[in-house]
N, C-alpha and C positions, 0 to 999 in steps of 0.2 A: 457418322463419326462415333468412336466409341468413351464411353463415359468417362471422366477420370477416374484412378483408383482411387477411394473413400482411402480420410488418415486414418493409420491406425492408432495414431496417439490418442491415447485416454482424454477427453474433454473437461475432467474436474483435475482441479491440482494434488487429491486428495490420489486418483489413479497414477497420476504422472511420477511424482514421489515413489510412490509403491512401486512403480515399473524402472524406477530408476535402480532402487533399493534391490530389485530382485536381480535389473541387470549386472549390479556390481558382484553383488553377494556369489551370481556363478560364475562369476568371472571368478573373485576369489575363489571358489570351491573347485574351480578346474582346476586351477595353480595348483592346489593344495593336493587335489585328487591328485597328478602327474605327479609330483613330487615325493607322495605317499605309496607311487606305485615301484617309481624308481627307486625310494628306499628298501619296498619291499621286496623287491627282484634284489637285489645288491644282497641284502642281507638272506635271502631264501639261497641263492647261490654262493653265501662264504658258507650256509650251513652244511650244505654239502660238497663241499670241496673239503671244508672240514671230515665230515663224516669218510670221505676218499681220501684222506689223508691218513684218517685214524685207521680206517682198513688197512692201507695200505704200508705201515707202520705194522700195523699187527703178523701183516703178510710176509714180511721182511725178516721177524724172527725166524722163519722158518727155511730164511736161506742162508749156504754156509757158502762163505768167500775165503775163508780160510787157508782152504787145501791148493792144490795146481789148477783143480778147474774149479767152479761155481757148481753147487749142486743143492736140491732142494733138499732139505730135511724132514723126513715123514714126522708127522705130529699125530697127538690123540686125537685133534679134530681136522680132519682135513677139508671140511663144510668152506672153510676160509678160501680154496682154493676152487671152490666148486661157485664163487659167488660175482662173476664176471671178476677176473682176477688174470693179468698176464703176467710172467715174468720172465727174465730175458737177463742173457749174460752176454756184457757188450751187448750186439745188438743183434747175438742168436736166441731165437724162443725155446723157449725151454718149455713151460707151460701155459696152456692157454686154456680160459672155459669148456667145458665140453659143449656148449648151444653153438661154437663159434668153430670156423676151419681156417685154414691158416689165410686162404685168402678172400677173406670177411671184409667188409670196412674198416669194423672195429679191428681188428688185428692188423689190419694196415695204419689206422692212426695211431694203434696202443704204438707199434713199432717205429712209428715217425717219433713217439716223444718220448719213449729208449734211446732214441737216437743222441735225446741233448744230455748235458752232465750235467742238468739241475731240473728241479720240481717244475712241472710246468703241469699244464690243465686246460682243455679244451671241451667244444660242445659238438655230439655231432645231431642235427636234425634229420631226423629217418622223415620216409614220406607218409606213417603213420603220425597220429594227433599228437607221440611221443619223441623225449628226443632222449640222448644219453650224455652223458658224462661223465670225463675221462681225466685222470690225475694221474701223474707218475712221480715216485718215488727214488730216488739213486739212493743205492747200498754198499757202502764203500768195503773194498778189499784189499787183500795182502796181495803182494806178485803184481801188480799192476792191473788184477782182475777187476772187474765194475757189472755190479748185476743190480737191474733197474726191475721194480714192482710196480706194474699201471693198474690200478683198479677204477672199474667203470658201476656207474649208478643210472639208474632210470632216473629221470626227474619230472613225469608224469604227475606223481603225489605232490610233489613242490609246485607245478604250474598249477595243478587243482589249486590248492590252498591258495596260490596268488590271484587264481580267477575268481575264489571265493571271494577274495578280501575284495579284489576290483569291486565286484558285484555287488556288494554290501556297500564296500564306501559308496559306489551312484545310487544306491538303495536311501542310505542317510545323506547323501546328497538331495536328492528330490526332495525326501521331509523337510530336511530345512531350509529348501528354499521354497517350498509351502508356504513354512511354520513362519518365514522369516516377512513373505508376501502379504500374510492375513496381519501378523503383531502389526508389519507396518501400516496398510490401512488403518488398523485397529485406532494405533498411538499415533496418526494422522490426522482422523479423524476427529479423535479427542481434543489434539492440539488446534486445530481448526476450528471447534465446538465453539469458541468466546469468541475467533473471529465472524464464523456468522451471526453469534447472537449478538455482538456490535453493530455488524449489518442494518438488522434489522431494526435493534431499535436508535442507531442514527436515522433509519428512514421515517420510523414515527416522528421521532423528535423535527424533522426537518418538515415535516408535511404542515407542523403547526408550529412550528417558531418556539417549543421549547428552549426554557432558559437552563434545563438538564445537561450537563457535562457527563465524559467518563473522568479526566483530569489522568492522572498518572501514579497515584496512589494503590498499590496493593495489587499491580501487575507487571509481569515480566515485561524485561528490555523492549521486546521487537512490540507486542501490544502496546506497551506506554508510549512508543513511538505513533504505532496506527487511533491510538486515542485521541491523542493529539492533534494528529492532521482530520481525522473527522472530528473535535472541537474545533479547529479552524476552522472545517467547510461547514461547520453548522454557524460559526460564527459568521461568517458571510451571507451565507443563508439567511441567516435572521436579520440581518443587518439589510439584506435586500429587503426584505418584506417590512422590516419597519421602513423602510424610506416609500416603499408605495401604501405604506398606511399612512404614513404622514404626508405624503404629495396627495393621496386620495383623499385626507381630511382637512387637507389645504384648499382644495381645488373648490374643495362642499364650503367651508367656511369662507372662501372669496366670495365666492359665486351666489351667495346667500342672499346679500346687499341687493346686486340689480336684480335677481329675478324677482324678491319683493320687491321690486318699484316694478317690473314690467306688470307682476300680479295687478299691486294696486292701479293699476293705468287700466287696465285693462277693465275691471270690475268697475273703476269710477266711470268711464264712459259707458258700459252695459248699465249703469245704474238708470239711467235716464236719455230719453235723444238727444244727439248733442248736434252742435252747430257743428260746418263744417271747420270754419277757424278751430273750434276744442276737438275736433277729430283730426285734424294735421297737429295739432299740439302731444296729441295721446301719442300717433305715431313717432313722431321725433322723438318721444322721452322714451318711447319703449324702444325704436334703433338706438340710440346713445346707449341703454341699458342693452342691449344686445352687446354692441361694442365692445362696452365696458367685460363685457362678458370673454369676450373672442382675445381684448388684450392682457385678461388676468391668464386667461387659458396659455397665450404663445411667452408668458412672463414667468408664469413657474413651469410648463415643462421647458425652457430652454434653460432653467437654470440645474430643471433633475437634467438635463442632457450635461452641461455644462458640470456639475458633479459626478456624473455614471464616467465622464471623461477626465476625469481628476484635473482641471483645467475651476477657471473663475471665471464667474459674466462677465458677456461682453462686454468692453469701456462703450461709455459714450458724453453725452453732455444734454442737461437738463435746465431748462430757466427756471426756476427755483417755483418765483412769484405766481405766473398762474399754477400751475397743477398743484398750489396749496387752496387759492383761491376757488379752484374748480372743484377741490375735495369740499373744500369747508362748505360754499356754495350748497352742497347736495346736501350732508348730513346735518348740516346746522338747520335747514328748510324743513328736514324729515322730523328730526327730534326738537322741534321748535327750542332750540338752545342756541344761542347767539355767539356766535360763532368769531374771532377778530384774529385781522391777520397779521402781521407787522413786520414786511420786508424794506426795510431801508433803503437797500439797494436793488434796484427793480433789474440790473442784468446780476445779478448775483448768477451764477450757474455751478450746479452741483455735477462732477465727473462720473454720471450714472445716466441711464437713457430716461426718459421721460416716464415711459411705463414701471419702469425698476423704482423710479424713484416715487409713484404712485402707489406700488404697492407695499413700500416701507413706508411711506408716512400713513397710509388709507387706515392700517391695524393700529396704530398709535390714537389717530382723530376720532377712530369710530371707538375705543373704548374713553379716553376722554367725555366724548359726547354723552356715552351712557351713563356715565358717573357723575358728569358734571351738574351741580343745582339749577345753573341761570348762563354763565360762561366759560367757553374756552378759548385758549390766547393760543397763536402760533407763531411763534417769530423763526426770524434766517436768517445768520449774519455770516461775513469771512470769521474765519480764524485762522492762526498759524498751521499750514497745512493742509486745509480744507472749509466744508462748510458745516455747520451747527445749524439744527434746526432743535427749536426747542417745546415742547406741545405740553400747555399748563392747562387742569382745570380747576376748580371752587368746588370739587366735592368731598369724601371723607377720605382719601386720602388709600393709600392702602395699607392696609394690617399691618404692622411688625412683625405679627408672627407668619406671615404669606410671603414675605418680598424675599427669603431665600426659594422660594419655587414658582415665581411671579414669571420665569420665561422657559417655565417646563411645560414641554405640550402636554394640553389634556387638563392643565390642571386652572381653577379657578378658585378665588376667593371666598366666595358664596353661592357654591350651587343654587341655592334656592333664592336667588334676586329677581329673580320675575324674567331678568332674559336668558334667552335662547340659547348665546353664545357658547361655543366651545371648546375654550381655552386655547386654541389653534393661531389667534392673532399676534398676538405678542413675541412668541418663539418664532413665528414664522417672518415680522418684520426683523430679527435681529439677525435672520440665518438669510435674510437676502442680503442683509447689510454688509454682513460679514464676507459673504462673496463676491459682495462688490471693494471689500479691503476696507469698509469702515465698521462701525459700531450703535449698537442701539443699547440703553441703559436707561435705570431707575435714577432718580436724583432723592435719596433717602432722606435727604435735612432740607428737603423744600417741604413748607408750613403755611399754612390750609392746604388740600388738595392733595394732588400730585402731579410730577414733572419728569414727563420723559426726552432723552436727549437721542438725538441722529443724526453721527459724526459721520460726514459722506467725503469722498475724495471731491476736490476741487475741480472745478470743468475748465 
């Protein structure tokens, strides 16, 4: 089988342009060459039908119609009648060139346009590279006499001068569509010149989440439009990569909790032998702490899934009562802080799955916990529209000047408080809440302490 032909179309836009630009540009210059050629034939032949006319006018003086017949009149130059020159009374010859005989071509056609009563003008082409031309003249006379004067021209020197100009016009034809090939690449490339250097550095910028724009400022229309749409695609861009920073600094600050309890489990039974009743106990706390691990895992990626699909978490239905108890249980045990729950209603249920509603209150308790001196309270009640859960402790409370950036991730009140935390709880308990259609908030004018609230849809 044989290959296909390879395109010939130029592979940059900077070629394609330029090929476009030179095909029009001969396109026009042919129009114009044809039309340059036709005018100059047009006008190379009035000049000599002219110049046959003015001969032939001259030639005329020298014939007299006056008398009974037509007869020529000797003159001082009779060069006039030696210069292809016929003349003819009616439509007998009188005189004819001496290079020509009576039955010539030329003396046949001069005699065909003798024939007519007005100026007429023909071409004849011989089978040399030459052709001639032929105008006749009528001379009007007394008596009803009519003597007509044809004079013929070479027009050899006229086709030159028209092959010259041809030649030249394709001559300056070629140059400028050279000249017109290179300017265009030239002023292409140029033009092109800020769309690659956009190129590229959108692709820095996007390689690392720059908060750099181009904006639209201090360039032309069609730019200010492509600045645009790559701010938008870096704004996406960036918008992706903070959400897997934050899903990845979510995953680390969940995940935090049980793997220090699987650690400590694990070192407290290497510490010593243990019985096997405290070695079925190690394992139980470290699978629970696995568990725990496997249900934070499938609770925030189904909710990045769950966001990447512009869509909200799954509904579901939760009993309130243990999984506060089951929280408080761990943490209160861990950070010997006494922990108190106070559900009234023991089917209370909150309209979020068990696990969702886990890890909205888990980031509330455990900073509680850490702050609190001696206790923290957790209470659950109905309300109109939903459920309240409310997570108090007895410690300093938070800063006044903190609690506008109190659920900005990353950020913390006192880096240097002895824990580890990484600002990741708080934002991240209000951003599940919120996808599940309720809310998680500061209570600013509660005093000692501080009080946080988690308004959840009703089960």
């Amino acid at each position: 089988m044989s290959r296909p032909p390879r395109r010939l179309a130029p592979r940059t836009l900077r070629g394609r342009l330029s090929l476009v630009a030179l095909t029009t540009a001969a396109l026009v210059m042919a129009a114009l060459t044809l039309v340059f050629t036709l005018v100059m034939h047009r006008h190379l032949q009035r000049q000599a039908d002219d110049e046959l006319h003015t001969r032939a006018a001259a030639v005329a003086t020298t014939v007299d119609t006056r008398g009974p017949r037509v007869r020529v009149v000797e003159s001082g130059d009779d060069r006039l009648l030696d210069t292809n020159v016929w003349i003819y009374a009616g439509t007998h010859l009188l005189e004819r060139p001496p290079t020509t005989d009576d039955d010539s071509r030329s003396t046949r056609v001069a005699g065909r346009l003798a024939a007519r009563s007005h100026p007429a003008c023909t071409t004849i082409e011989t089978p040399s590279p030459d052709a001639i031309r032929l105008c006749s003249q009528p001379v009007p006379g007394h008596h009803g006499h009519r003597a007509t004067v044809v004079a013929a021209l070479d027009l050899a020197p006229y086709r030159n001068s028209a092959e010259s100009l041809l030649l030249g016009s394709l001559i300056l034809d070629a140059v400028m569509l050279a000249c017109t090939y290179a300017l265009t690449r030239l002023a292409v490339g140029r033009a092109l010149r800020p769309v690659g250097a956009m190129t590229d550095q959108a692709t820095q910028w996007s390689a690392v989440g720059s908060d750099e724009r181009f904006g639209s400022a201090q360039h032309p229309a069609e730019l200010a439009r492509l600045g645009g749409s790559l701010d938008a695609l870096l704004d996406r861009i960036r918008a992706v990569l903070r959400h897997e920073r934050q899903l990845t600094g979510e995953l680390s600050h969940e995940l935090r909790t049980p793997l220090t309890r699987i650690i400590v489990e694990l070192d407290w039974w290497r510490s010593r032998p243990r019985s096997a009743a405290e070695t079925r106990a190690t394992h139980d706390a470290v699978t629970e702490a696995a568990r725990s691990m496997r249900t934070i895992c499938d609770t925030l990626l189904n909710d990045a899934r769950a966001a990447a699909r512009g869509g909200t978490t799954a509904p579901g239905a939760a009993a309130v009562a243990p999984v506060l108890r089951r929280l408080a249980d761990g943490l209160g045990a861990q950070e010997r802080v006494r922990t108190v729950v106070d559900v009234p209603d023991p089917d209370l249920e909150a309209g979020v799955a068990p696990a969702l509603l886990e890890r909205i209150v888990s980031p509330l308790l455990s900073n509680a916990v850490r702050h609190a001196r001696s206790t923290v309270t957790v209470t659950a009640r109905h309300v109109p529209g939903g459920v309240r859960i409310d997570v108090t402790d007895d410690g300093p409370g938070v800063p006044a000047a903190f609690v506008g950036a109190l659920f900005q991730p990353g950020r913390r009140a006192d880096p240097d408080d002895g824990h580890d935390g990484a600002g990741l709880g708080l934002p991240l308990a209000r951003r599940l809440a919120r996808a599940a259609g309720g809310e998680v908030s500061h209570d600013p004018g509660h005093a000692p302490g501080a009080r946080f609230v988690a308004d959840l849809p009703a089960g």
